[in-house]
C-alpha positions as CSV (number, residue, x, y, z in Angstrom):
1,X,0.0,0.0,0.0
2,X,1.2,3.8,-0.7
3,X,0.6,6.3,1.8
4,X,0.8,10.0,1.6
5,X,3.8,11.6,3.5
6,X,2.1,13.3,6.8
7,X,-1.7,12.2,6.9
8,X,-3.2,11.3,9.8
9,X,-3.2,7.4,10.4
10,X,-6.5,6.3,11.5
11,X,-6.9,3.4,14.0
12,X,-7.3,0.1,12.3
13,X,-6.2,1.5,8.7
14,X,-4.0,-0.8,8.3
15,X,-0.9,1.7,7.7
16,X,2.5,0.3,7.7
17,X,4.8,0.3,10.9
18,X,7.4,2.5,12.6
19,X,10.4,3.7,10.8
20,X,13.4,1.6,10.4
21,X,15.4,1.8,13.8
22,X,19.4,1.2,13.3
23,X,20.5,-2.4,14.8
24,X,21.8,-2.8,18.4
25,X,22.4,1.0,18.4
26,X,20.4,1.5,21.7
27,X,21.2,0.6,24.9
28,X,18.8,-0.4,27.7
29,X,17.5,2.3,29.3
30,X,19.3,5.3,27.8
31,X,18.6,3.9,23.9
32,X,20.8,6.2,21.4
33,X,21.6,9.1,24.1
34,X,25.5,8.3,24.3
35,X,25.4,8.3,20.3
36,X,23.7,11.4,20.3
37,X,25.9,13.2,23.1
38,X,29.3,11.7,21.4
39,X,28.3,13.0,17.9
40,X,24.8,13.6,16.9
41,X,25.6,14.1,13.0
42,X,27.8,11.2,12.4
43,X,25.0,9.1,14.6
44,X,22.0,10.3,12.3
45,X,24.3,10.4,9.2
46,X,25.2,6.5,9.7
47,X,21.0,6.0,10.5
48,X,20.6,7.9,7.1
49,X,23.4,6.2,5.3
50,X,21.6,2.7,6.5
51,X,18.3,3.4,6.8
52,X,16.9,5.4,4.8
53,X,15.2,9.1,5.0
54,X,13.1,8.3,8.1
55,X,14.8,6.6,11.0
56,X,13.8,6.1,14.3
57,X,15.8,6.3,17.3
58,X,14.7,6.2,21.4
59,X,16.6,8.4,23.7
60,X,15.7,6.9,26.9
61,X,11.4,7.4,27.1
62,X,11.7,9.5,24.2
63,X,10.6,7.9,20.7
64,X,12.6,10.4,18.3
65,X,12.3,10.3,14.2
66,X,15.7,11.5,12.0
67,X,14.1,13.5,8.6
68,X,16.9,13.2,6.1
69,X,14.7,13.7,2.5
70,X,13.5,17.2,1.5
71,X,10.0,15.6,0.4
72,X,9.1,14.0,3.8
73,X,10.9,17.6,5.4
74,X,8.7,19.7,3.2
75,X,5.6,17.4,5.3
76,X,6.8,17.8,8.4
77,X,7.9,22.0,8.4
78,X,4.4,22.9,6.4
79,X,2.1,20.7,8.0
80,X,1.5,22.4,11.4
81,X,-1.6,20.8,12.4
82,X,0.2,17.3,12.4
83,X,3.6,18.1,13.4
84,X,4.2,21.4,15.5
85,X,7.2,23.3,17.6
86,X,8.6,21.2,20.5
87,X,6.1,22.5,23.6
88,X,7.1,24.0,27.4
89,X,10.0,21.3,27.6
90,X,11.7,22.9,25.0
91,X,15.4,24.0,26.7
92,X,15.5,26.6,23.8
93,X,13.2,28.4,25.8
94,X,14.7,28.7,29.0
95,X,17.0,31.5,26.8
96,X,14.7,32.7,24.3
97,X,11.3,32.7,26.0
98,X,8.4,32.1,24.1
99,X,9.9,34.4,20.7
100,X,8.9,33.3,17.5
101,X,11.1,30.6,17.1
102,X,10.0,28.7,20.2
103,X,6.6,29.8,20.6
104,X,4.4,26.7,20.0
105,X,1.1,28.6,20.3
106,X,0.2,29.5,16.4
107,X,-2.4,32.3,17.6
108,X,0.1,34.5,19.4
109,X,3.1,33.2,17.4
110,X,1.0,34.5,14.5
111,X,-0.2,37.7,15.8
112,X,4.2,38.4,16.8
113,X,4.7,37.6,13.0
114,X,2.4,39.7,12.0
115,X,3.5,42.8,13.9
116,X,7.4,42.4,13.2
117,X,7.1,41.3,9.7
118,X,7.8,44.9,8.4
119,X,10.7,45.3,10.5
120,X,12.7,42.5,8.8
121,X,11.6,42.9,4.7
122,X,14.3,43.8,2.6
123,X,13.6,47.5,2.5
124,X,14.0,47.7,5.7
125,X,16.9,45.8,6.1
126,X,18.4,48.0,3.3
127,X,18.0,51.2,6.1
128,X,20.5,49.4,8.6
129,X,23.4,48.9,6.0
130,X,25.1,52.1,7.3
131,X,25.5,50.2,10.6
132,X,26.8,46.4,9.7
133,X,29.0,49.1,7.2
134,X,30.5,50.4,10.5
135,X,30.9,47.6,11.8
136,X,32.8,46.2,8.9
137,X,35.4,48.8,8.4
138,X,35.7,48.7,12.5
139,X,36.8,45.0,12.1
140,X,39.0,45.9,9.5
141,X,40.8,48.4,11.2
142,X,40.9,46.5,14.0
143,X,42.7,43.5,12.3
144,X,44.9,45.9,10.5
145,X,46.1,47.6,14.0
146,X,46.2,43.8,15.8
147,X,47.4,41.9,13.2
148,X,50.5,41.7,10.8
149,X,50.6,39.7,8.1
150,X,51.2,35.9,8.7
151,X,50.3,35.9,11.7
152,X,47.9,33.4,13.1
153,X,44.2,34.4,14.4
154,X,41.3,32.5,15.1
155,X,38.8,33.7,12.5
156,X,35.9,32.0,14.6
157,X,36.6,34.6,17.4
158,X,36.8,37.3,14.8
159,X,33.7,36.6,13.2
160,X,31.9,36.3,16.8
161,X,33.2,39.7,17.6
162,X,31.8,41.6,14.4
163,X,28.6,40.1,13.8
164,X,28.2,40.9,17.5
165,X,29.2,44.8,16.9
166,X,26.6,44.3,14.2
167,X,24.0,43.1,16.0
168,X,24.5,45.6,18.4
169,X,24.9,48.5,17.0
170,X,21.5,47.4,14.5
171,X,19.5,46.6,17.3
172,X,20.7,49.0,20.7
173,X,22.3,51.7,18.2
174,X,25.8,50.5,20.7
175,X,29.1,49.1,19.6
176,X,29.8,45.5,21.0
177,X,31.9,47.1,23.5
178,X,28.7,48.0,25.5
179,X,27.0,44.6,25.3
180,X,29.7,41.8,25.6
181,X,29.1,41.8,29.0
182,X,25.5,41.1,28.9
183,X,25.0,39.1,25.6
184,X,28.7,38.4,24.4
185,X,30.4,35.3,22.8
186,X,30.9,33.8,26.5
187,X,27.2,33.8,27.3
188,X,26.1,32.5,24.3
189,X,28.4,29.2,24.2
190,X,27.5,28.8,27.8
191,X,23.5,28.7,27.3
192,X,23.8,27.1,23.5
193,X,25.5,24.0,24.8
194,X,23.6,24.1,28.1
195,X,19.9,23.9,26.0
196,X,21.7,21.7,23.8
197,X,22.6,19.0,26.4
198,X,19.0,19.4,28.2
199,X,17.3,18.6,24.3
200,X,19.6,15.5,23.5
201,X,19.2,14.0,27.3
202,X,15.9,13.1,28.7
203,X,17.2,12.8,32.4
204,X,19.0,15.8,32.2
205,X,18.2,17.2,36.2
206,X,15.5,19.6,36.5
207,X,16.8,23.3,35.7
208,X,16.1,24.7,38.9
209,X,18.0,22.2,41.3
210,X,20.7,23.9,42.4
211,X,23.7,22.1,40.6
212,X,27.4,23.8,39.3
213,X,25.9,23.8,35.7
214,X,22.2,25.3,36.3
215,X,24.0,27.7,38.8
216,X,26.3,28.9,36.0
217,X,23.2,29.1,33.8
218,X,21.3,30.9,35.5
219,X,24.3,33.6,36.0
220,X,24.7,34.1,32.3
221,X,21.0,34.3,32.3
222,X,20.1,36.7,35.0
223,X,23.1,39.2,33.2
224,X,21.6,38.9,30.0
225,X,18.1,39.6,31.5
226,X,19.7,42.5,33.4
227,X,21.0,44.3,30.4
228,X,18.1,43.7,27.9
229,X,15.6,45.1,30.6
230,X,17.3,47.7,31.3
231,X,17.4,49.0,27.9
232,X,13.8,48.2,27.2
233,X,13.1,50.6,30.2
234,X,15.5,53.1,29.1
235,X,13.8,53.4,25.6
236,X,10.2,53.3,27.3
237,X,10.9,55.8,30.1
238,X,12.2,58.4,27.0
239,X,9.8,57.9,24.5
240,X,7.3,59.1,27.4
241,X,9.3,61.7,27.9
242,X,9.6,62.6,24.4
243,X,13.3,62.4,24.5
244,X,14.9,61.8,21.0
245,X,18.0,59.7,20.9
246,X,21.1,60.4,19.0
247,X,20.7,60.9,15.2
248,X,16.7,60.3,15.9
249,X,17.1,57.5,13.4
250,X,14.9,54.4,15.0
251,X,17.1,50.8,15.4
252,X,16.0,47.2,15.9
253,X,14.7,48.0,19.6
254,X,13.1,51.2,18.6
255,X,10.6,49.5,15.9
256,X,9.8,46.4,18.2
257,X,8.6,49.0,20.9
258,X,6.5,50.7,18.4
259,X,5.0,47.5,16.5
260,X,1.1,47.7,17.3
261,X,-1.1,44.4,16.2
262,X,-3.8,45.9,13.5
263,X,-6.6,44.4,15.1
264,X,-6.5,45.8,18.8
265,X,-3.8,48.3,18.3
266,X,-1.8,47.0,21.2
267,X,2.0,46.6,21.7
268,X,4.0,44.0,22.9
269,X,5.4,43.6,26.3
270,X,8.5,43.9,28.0
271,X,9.0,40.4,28.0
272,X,7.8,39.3,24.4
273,X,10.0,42.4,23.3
274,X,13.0,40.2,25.6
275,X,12.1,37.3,23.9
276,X,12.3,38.8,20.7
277,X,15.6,40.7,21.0
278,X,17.4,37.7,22.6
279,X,16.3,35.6,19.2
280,X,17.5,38.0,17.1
281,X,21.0,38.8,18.9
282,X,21.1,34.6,18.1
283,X,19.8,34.8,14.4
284,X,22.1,37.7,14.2
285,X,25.5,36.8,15.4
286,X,26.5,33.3,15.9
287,X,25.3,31.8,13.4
288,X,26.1,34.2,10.3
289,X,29.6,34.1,12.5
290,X,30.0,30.3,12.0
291,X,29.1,30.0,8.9
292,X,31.3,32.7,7.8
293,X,34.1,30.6,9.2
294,X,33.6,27.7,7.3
295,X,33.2,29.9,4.6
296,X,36.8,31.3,4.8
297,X,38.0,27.5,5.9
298,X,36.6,26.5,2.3
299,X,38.1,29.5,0.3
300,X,41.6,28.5,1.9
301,X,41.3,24.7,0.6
302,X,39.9,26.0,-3.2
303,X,42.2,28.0,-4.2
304,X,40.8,28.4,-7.7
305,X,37.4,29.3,-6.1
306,X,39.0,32.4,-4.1
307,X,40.9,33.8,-6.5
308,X,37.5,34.5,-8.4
309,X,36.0,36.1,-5.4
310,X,38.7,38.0,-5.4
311,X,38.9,39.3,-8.7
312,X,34.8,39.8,-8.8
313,X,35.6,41.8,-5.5
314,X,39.0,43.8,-6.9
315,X,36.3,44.6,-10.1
316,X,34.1,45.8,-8.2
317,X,35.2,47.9,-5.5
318,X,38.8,48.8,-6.0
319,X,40.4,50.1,-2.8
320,X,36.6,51.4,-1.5
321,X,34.0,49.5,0.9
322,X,31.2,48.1,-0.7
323,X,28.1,49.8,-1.1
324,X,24.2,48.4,-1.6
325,X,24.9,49.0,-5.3
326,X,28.4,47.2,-5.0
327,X,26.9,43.9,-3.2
328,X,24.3,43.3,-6.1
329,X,27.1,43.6,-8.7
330,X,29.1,40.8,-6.4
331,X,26.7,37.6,-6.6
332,X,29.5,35.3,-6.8
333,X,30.5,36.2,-3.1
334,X,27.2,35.7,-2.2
335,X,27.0,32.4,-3.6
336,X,30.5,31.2,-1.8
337,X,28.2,32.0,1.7
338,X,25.0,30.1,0.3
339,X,27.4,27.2,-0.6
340,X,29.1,27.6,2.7
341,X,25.5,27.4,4.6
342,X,24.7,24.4,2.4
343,X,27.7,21.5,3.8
344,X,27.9,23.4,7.1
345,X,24.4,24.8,8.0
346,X,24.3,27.1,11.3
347,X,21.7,25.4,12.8
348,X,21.7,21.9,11.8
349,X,18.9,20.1,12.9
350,X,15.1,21.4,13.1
351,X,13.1,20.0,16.5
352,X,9.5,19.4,15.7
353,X,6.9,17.1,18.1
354,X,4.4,14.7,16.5
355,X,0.6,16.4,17.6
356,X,-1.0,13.2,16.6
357,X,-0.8,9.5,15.2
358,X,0.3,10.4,11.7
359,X,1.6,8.4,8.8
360,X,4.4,10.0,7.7
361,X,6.7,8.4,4.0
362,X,4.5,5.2,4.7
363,X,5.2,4.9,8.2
364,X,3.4,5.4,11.7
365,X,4.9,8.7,13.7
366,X,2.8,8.3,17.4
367,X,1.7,11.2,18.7
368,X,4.1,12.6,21.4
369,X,7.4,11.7,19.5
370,X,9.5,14.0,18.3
371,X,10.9,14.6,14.5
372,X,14.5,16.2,14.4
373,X,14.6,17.3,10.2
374,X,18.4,16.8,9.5
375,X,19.6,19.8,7.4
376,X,23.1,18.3,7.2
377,X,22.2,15.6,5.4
378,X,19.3,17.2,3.3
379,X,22.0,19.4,2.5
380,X,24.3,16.5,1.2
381,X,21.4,13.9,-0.7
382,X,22.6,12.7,-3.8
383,X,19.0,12.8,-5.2
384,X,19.2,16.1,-4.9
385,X,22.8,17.4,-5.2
386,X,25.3,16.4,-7.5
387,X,28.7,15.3,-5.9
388,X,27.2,17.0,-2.8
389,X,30.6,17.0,-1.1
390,X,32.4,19.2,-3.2
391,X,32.2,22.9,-2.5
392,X,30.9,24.7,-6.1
393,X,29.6,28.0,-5.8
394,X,27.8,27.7,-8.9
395,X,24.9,25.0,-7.8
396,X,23.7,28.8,-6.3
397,X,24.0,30.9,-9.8
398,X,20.8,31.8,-11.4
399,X,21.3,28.4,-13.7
400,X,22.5,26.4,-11.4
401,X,19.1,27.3,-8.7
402,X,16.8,26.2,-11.8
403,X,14.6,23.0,-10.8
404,X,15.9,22.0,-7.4
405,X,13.4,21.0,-4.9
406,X,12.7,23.9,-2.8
407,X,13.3,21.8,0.7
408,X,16.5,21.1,-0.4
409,X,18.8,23.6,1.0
410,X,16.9,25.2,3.8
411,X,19.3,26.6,6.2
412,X,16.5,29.3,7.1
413,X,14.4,26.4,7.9
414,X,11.0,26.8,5.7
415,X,7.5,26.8,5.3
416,X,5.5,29.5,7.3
417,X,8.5,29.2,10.3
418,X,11.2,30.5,7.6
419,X,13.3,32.7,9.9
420,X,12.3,36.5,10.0
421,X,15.6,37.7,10.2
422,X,17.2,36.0,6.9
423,X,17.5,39.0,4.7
424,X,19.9,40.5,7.8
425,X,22.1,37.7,8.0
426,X,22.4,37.3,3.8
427,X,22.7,41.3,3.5
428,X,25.5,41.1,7.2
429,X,27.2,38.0,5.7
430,X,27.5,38.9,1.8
431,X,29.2,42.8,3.0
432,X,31.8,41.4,5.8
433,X,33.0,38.4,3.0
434,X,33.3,41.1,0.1
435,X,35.5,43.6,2.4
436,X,37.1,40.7,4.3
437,X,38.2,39.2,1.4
438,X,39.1,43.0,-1.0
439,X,42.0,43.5,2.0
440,X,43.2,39.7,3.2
441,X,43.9,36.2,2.3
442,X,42.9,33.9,5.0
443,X,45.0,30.9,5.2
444,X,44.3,27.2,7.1
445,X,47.0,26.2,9.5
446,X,47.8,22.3,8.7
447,X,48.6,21.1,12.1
448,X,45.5,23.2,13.3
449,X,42.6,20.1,13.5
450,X,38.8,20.7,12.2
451,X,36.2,19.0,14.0
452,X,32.6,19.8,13.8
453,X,30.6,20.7,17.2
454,X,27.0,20.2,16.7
455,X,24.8,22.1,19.6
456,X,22.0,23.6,18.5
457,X,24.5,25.5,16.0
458,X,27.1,23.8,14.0
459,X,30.6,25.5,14.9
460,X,34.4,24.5,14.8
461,X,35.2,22.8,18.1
462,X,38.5,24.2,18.2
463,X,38.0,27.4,16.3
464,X,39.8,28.4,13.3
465,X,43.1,28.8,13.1
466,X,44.5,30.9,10.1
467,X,46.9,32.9,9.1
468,X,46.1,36.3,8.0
469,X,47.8,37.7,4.8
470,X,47.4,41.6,3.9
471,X,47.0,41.8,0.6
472,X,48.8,44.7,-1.3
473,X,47.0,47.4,-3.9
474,X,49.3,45.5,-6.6
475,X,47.4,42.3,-6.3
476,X,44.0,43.7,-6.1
477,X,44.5,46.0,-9.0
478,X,45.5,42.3,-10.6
């Protein structure tokens, strides 16, 4: 018998049975947890690899289902009465509240998406460039005054520091120096891999028990409540005073404070504003940060590939910083960070929970289990991607876009969930690889080792070690 991906399995139907589960992978007890904990790609990968697109594992009392196919992902991200956002047990959302990328209620997740939808379309977007601009040329002259050339710097740690600046000079209208404390590279790697740890373990010890770990969780916590309520009741105490703020010109914070839902006219409050501006300062800065790295990791090990960034960039701009124009007449550095999200995506894996018995690529999904959609390795199939290992730029040209199944690179996730903020990170990413790359050379150490970390992001565990080579007005004039 076929059955449709994602319709409801009615009692006695006669459906086929659970997924395939990988053999004497799960231990009594605890299932697939230490696979999971040790390295959940390679785990899923080898469940793919034997398995199929739809594999299920148990991690301890918790029936879980690995999505490796864009058809049966394009089900499960669309389909939101059947398979929905992971619910109050989410660990996401003891750091990002109930924001739209955790909220499980569609109603007020709806009504949120709504109001901010104006804030992030690409016009709008376009009115921040003069601020991820100033952060760029910041982090230029910064590495310029730091660095000589061939010396070794972590480009990881780099990238963290400027989308951060970014991020907070688009969203506070402060440089990076005024928020690391609150929501820095620190505090993020602290409650990324703490969430991360509580969503692969099941017996992970309730949050508030008073243990080293959930201690030092709730520190980086109550700091980076501290700072972002403060600031919200800054901006609210002076817009009742009529107070106008440096150049008047309205930022990030400024236009969630004002958003008002059409049908009653009301705002949001301090807290959904929190949970908002937390999500963002996520969406914003790690993971255009990480992705970035691997993108310069992949330029230094294809050689042929960054010389023609380089000579669309030394076409293009010369000795100047780009401008909006300038980007548009660069897509070929744009593609190198779409082909860059593709084989490392930022954010891996996709939690959803099963809302009811459904019968999902010809096989039962029980209500209650969860579904985690596996970008890495939607991102690699071969029915979708020719040679998918190989880095090529050009599977994103105009040509090479033509006919691919929309599900098949997603690293914005998709469906009515696609994240808000994407035209930031493509507009933040595509200006700091042109300028990055118009003034230096980024080169791989060889003894330095590579090792994905997947967490809820997918970052180098050890950083990136590189040196960094100035590149003189000779070679860029070519």
């Amino acid at each position: 018998m076929t059955t449709s991906p994602g319709t409801a399995a009615a009692p006695g139907s006669g459906a086929a049975g659970p997924p395939p589960a990988p053999e004497g992978s799960g231990l009594p007890v605890v299932g697939s947890i230490l696979d999971f904990r040790r390295d959940i790609l390679r785990a899923m990968h080898r469940g793919w690899r034997d398995h199929g697109d739809l594999v299920r594992y148990r991690l301890g009392p918790v029936v879980v289902h690995g999505v490796s196919g864009p058809e049966l992902a394009a089900e499960v991200l669309t389909d939101s009465a059947a398979f929905g956002k992971l619910g109050a047990d989410n660990p996401l959302r003891l750091i990002l509240g109930e924001g739209l990328l955790t909220s499980d209620d569609h109603e007020s997740w709806m009504r949120n998406r709504r109001m901010m939808q104006p804030i992030y379309t690409k016009q709008a977007i376009a009115r921040m460039y003069q601020s991820m601009a100033a952060s760029t040329a910041a982090q230029v002259e910064h590495m310029a005054r730091g660095h000589r050339s061939g010396d070794v710097v972590d480009i990881h740690g780099e990238m963290m520091r400027v989308t951060l600046d970014i991020v907070s000079r688009c969203m506070f209208s402060t440089d990076v120096e005024q928020t690391r404390d609150g929501i820095g590279p620190e505090a993020v790697e602290v409650a990324v891999n703490y969430a991360f740890d509580r969503l692969q373990n099941p017996f992970s010890l309730p949050a508030r028990w008073p243990t080293r770990r959930n201690r030092r969780f709730r520190r980086v916590m109550a700091g980076i409540d501290s700072m972002t309520y403060g600031i919200i009741a800054e901006r609210r105490a002076a817009a009742s005073a009529g107070t106008v703020r440096g150049d008047g010109a309205p930022d990030l914070l400024d236009m969630l404070l004002d958003v008002r839902d059409a049908d009653t006219g009301e705002g949001m409050s301090d807290r959904e504003v929190r949970d908002e501006v937390i999500t963002t300062f996520g969406a914003g800065h790690e993971t255009t940060a990480i992705t970035l790295t691997w993108a310069f990791y992949l330029l230094s090990r294809h050689r042929e590939v960054l010389r023609r960034v380089q000579a669309e960039v030394d076409e293009v701009l010369g000795d100047a910083m780009p401008t909006p124009a300038d980007l548009a007449a660069m897509p070929y550095a744009l593609q190198v960070f779409e082909e860059a999200l593709r084989l490392y995506p930022s954010a891996p894996i996709v939690p959803r929970l099963a809302r009811q018995d459904t019968v999902l690529g010809g096989h039962t999904v029980p209500a209650g289990s969860r579904l985690l959609v596996n970008l890495y390795n939607i991102h690699r199939h071969e029915r979708h991607w020719d040679d998918p290992e190989r880095f090529d730029p050009d599977r994103f040209s105009t040509e090479g876009r033509r006919g691919r199944h929309r599900f098949a690179h997603m690293p914005f996730g998709a469906g009515p969930h696609l994240c808000i903020g994407k035209h930031f990170a493509l507009m933040e990413a595509h200006l700091l690889l042109a300028a990055l790359v118009r003034r230096y050379e980024f080169r791989h150490v060889p003894a330095h080792r590579v090792v994905n970390q997947a967490s809820i992001t997918l970052r180098p565990r050890h950083g990136m070690e590189m040196t960094v080579h100035t590149r003189s007005r000779a070679a860029r004039a070519g």
